[in-house]
N, C-alpha and C positions, 0 to 999 in steps of 0.2 A: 504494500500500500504506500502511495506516495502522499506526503505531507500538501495540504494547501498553504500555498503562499498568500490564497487573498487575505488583504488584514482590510477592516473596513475602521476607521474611525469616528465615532462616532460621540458627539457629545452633547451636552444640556445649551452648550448657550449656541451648537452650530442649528440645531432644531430652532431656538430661538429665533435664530437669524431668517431662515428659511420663511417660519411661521408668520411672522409681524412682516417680514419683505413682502408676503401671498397680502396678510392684512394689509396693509399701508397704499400696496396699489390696488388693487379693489376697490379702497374706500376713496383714494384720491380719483378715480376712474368715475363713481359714484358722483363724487362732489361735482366734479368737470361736467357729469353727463346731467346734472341736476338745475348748476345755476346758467350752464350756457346751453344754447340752443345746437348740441354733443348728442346725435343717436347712431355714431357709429357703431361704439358699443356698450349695450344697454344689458344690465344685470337682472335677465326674467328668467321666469322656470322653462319659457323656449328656448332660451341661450344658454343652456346651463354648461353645453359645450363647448362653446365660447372661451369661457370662464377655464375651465379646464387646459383647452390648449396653450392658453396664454401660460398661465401657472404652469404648466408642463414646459413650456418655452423657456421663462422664467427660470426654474431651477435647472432644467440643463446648463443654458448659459453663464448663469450665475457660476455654477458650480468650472464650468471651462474657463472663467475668465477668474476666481479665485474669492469670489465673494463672500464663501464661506473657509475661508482660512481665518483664522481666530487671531494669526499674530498682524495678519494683514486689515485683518476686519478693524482693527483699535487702531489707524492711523489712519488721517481723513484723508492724504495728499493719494496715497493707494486705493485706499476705496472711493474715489472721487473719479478717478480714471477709472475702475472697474465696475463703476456702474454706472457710466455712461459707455463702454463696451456690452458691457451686457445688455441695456436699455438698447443702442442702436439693432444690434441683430436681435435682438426679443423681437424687435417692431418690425423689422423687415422679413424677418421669419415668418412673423406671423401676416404680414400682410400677403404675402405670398404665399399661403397656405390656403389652397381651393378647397369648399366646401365642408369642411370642420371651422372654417368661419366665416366674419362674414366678407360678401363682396367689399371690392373698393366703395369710399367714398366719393360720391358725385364729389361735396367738397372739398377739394384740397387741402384748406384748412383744417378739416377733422383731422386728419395723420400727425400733423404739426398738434392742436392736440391730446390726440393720443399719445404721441413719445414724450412731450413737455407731461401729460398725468402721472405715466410711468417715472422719468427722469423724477419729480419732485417729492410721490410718493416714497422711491426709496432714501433720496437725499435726506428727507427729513426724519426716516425712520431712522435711518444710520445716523445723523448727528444725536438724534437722543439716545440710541447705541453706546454711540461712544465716548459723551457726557456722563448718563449715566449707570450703564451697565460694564463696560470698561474703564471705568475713573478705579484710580490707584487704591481706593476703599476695599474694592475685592481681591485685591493680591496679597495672595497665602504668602506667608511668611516662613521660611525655611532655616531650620539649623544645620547644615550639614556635618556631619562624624563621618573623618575621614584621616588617611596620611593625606601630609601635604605635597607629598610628589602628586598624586592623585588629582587635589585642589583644581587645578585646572580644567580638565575634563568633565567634571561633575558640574562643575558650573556651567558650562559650555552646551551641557547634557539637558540641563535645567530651561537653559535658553530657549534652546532649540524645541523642546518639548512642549512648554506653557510660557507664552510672555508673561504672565500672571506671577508667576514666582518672585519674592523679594528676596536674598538671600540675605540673613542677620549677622551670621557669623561661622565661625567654623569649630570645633573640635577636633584637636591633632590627635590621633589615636599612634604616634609613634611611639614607641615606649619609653625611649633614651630622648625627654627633648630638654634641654637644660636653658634656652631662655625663648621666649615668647616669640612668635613668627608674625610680621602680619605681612598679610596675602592681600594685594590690591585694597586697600582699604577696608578689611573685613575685618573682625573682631573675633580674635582667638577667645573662647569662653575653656575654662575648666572643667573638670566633668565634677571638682565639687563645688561649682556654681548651679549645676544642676537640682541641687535637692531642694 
C-alpha cells in the first residue's frame, strides 16, 4: 500500500474567509441591485443558480490567486492585488459562462456594476478582516525549549507555519550553559522561572 501524499489544510479563520467573502458579495450585489436600477443579477428562488456559479467562480479563483492564504490574507498591499485578480476573472468567467447564467447585459453599465459590487464587497470584508480579526490581539504567544544551535530553525518553523505566532522567549535546554545567551533579541527565561 502506498502512503497518500494529499495533505489538505484546513482551518477556522480560512472557512472564515471563504464564508463572509460568499456573505459580503451577495449582500453588496443585493444593495447594488436594490438602490440602483441593477437587474442583471437578481437574488430569486429562479436564480438560485446564478448565485451558485458565481460563488463556485468565486472560491476557485480566490483560492488560485491566494486569497485564502492566512499569512497573505493579514497584509492589505497583497490582498488588494489578489482580489482585484480574482474579482476580474470571477466577472469575466462568469460572464462568459452560457446558460448556468444569465445572458449579457443590454447595459453596458451593468458589468461595470457588477465587478465595482464584487470588487467592494470583498475590499470591505477584508479590511474588517484585517483590522479586526488579524490585529496583533490574537497572536498566540510562544515559549520555545530548545538548544540554541536549534534557535534558528524553530523560529523560522514558527514563521513559516502561522504569522500568528509571537515568540516571548526561549529556554536553552543545553546542559553545560554557564552565562546567558541572547538570541536576536529574545529573552533566555530559566526553567526555574517557570514555577
Amino acid at each position: 500500500m502506498s502512503k497518500s501524499s494529499i495533505h489538505f489544510n484546513i482551518s477556522e479563520r480560512k472557512i472564515l474567509l471563504r464564508v463572509f467573502d460568499a456573505v459580503f458579495v451577495l449582500l453588496s450585489l443585493y444593495l447594488v441591485s436594490y438602490q440602483f436600477d441593477f437587474d442583471y443579477f437578481t437574488i430569486t428562488e429562479e436564480n438560485w443558480n446564478w448565485v451558485l456559479v458565481l460563488l463556485f467562480y468565486l472560491t476557485i479563483f480566490g483560492t488560485v490567486f491566494e486569497l485564502y492564504d492566512l499569512q497573505k490574507a493579514s497584509r492589505w498591499e497583497q490582498v488588494l492585488a489578489n482580489i482585484l485578480l480574482t474579482t476580474s476573472v470571477t466577472v469575466a468567467f462568469y460572464l462568459m459562462t452560457p446558460f448556468y447564467t444569465p445572458f449579457l447585459p443590454e447595459k453596458r453599465l451593468h458589468i461595470l456594476y457588477f465587478f465595482l459590487s464584487i470588487l467592494v464587497g470583498l475590499i470591505v470584508w477584508r479590511l474588517i478582516y484585517i483590522k479586526f480579526v488579524a490585529s496583533p490581539r490574537f497572536h498566540k504567544k510562544v515559549l520555545i525549549i530548545g538548544e540554541v544551535s536549534n534557535l534558528g530553525f524553530i523560529i523560522d518553523a514558527f514563521k513559516k507555519a502561522d504569522p500568528y505566532y509571537h515568540i516571548v522567549g526561549f529556554i536553552n535546554s543545553e546542559k553545560e550553559t554557564v552565562e546567558s545567551i541572547s538570541y536576536k533579541g529574545l529573552k533566555e527565561y530559566s526553567t526555574e522561572e517557570l514555577k
